[in-house]
C-alpha positions as a Markdown table, in Angstrom:
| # | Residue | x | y | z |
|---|---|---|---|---|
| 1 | Unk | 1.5 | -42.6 | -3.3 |
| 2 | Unk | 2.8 | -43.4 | -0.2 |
| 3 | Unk | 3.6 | -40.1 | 1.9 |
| 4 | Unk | 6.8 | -40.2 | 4.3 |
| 5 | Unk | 7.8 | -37.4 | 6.9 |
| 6 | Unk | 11.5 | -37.5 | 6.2 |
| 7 | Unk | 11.6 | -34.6 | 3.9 |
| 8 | Unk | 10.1 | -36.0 | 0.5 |
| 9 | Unk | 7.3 | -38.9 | -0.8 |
| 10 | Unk | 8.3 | -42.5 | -1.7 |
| 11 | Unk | 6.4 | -44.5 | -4.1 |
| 12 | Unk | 6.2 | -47.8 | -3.9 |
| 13 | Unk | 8.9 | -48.1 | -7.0 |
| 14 | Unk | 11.4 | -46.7 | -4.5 |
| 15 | Unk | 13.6 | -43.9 | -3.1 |
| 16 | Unk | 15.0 | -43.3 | -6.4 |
| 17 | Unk | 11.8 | -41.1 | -7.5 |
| 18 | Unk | 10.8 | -37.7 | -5.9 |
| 19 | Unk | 8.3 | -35.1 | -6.0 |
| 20 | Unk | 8.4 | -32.1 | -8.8 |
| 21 | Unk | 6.2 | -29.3 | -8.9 |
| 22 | Unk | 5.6 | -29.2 | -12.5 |
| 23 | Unk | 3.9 | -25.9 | -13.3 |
| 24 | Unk | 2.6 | -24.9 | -17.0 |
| 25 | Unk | 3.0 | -21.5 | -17.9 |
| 26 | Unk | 1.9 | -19.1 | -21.1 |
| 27 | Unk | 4.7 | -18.3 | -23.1 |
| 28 | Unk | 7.2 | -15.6 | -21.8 |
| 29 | Unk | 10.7 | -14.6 | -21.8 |
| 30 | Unk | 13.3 | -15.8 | -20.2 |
| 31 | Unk | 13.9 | -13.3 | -17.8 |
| 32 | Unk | 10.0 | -13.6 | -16.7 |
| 33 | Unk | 10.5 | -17.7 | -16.5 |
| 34 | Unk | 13.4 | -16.9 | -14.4 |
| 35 | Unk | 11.6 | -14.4 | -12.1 |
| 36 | Unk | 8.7 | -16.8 | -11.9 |
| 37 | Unk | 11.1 | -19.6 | -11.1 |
| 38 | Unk | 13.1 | -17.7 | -8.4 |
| 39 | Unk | 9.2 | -16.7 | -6.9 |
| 40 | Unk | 8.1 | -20.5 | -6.5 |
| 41 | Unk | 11.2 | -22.0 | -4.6 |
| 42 | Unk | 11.2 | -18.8 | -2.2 |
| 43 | Unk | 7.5 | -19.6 | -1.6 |
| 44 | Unk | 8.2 | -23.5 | -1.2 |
| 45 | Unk | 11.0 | -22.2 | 1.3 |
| 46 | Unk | 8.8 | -20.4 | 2.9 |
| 47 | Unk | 6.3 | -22.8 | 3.4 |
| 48 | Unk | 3.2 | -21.0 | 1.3 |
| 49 | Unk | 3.0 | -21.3 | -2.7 |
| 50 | Unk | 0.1 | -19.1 | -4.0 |
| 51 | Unk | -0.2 | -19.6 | -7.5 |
| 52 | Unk | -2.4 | -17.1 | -9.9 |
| 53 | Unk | -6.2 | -18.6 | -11.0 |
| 54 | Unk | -6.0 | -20.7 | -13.8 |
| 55 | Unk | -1.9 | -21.6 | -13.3 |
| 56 | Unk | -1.9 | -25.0 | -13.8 |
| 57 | Unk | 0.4 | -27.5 | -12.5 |
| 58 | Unk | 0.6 | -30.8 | -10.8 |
| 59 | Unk | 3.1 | -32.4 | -8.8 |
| 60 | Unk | 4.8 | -35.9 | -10.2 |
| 61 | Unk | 7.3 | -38.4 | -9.5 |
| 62 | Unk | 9.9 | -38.5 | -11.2 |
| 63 | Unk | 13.8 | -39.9 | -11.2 |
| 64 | Unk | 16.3 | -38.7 | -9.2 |
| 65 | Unk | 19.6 | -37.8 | -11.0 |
| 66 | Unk | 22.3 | -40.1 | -9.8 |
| 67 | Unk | 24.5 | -36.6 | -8.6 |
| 68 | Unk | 21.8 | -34.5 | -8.0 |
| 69 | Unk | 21.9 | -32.0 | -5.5 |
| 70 | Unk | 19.1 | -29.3 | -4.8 |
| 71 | Unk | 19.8 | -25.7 | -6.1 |
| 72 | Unk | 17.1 | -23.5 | -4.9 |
| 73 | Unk | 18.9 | -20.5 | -5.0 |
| 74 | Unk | 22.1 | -19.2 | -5.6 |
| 75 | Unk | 25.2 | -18.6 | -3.4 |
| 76 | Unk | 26.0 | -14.6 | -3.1 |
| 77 | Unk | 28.9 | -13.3 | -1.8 |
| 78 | Unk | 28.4 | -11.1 | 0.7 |
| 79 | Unk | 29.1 | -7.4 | 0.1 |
| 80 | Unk | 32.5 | -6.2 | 2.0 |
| 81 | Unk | 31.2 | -4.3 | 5.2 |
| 82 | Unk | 32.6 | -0.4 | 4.3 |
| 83 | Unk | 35.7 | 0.2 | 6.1 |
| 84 | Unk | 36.4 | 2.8 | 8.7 |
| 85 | Unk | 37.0 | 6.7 | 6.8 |
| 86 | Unk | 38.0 | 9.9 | 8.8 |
| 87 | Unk | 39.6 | 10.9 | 11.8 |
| 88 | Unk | 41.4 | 7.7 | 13.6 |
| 89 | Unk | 40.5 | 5.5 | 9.9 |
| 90 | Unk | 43.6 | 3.6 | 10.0 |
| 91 | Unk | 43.5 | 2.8 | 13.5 |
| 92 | Unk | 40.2 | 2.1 | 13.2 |
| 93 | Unk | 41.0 | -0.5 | 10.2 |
| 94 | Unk | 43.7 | -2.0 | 11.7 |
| 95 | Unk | 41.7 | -2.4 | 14.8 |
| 96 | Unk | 38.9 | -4.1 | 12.5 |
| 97 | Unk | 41.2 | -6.7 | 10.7 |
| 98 | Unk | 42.2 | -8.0 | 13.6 |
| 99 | Unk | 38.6 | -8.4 | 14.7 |
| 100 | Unk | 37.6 | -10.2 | 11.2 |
| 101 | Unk | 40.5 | -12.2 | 11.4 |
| 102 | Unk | 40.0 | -12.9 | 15.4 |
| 103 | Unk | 36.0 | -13.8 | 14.1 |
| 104 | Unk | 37.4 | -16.0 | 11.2 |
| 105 | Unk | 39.4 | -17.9 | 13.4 |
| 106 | Unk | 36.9 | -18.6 | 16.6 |
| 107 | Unk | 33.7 | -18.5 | 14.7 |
| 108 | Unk | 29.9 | -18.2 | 16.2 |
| 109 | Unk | 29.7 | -16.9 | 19.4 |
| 110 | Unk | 33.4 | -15.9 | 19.9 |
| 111 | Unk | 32.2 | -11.9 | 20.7 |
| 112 | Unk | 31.0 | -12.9 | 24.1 |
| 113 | Unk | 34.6 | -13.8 | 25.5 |
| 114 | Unk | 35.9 | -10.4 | 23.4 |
| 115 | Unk | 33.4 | -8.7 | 24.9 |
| 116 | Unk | 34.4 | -9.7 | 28.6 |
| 117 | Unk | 38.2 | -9.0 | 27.6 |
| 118 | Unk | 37.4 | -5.4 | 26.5 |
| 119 | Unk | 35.8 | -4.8 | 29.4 |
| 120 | Unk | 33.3 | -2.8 | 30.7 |
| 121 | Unk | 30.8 | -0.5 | 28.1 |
| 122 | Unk | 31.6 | -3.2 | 25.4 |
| 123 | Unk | 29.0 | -6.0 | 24.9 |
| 124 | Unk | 28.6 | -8.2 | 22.2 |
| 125 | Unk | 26.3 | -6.4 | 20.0 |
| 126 | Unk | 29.0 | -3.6 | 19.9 |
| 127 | Unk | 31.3 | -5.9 | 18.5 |
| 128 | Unk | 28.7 | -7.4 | 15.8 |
| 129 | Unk | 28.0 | -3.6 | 15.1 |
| 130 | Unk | 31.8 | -2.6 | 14.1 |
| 131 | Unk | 32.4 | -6.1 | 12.5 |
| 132 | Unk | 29.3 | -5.3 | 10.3 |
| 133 | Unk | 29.8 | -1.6 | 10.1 |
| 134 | Unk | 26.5 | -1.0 | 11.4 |
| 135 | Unk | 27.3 | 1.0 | 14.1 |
| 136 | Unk | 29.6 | 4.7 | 14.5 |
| 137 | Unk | 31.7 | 4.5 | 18.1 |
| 138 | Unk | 34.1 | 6.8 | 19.5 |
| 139 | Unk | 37.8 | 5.9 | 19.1 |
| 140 | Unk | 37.9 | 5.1 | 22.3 |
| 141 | Unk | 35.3 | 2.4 | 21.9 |
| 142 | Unk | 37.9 | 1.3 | 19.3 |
| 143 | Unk | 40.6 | 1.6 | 21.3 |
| 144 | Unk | 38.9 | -0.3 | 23.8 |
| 145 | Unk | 37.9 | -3.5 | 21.3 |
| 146 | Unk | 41.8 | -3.3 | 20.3 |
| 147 | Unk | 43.0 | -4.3 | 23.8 |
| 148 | Unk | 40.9 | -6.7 | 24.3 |
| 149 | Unk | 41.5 | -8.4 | 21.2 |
| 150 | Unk | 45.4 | -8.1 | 22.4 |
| 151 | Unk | 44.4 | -9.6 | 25.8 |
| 152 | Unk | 43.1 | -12.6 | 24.3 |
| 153 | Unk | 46.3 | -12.9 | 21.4 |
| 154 | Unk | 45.4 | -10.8 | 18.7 |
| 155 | Unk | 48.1 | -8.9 | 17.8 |
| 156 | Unk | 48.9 | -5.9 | 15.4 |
| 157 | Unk | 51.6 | -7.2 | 13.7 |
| 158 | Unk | 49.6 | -10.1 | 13.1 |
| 159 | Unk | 47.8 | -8.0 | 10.5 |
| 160 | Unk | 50.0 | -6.7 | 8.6 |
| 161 | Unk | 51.2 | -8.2 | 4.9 |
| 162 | Unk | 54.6 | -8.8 | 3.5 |
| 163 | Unk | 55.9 | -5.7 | 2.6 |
| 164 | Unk | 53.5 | -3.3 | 4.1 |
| 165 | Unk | 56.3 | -0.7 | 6.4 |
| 166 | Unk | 53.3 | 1.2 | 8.1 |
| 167 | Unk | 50.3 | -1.6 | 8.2 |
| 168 | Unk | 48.2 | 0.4 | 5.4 |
């Protein structure tokens, strides 16, 4: 075999065939096969496979499917961060939307030119922290993050949908 450093081995047959862990296992259910399954490409992901004593398996070339694309694990949604409840919850929600929709729009790293529009006692891991809801401020906090998300354009009415009179 002929070993390459640009993410799999090439035989000298060609690109078309690529290393599979092929691992034997006694007979179990499903779910267990599953389990076991979801265990090995999290250890090849993380870079350490321990397998138990007398687990055999080998690794072989075989062919690559023509539309073949590698499906380790699968895609979760993520869970919707809980929403603002209490004193000031609407405002607080309203204020949020417009910092999801203010994130959506500028992407990765966008919180540090918030941050310097809300001014002083706001940094950017405030911001992560109320856009993740892992963090209780003070309305005035709030308040604070809503201004400076008007500063730079983000506006309330902006958030509101067809139909809604009070922006709930």
């Amino acid at each position: 075999m002929i070993h390459c450093y640009e993410g799999f081995e090439r035989t000298p047959a060609g690109p078309e065939l690529v290393p599979v862990l092929v691992v034997r296992v006694p007979v179990m259910s499903a779910e267990q096969k599953a389990g076991l399954r979801a265990e090995i490409a999290s250890s090849i992901l993380d870079g350490l496979l321990l397998l138990e004593d007398g687990l055999n398996y080998k690794v072989v070339d075989l062919p690559l499917p023509r539309a073949w694309t590698p499906l380790l694990q699968e895609d979760v949604p993520e869970p919707e961060p809980p929403r603002p409840t209490g004193r000031n919850a609407a405002e607080k929600r309203e204020i949020l939307e417009r910092l999801r929709r203010y994130r959506r729009e500028h992407g990765l790293g966008c919180f540090g030119a918030l941050a310097r529009a809300c001014g002083q006692g706001v940094t950017e891991t405030t911001l992560r922290n109320l856009y993740s809801g892992d963090e209780v401020q003070p309305i005035q906090v709030w308040r604070q993050v809503g201004a400076g998300l008007a500063k730079l354009g983000v506006s309330k009415s902006d958030t509101r949908k067809e139909g809604d009179i009070d922006g709930k």
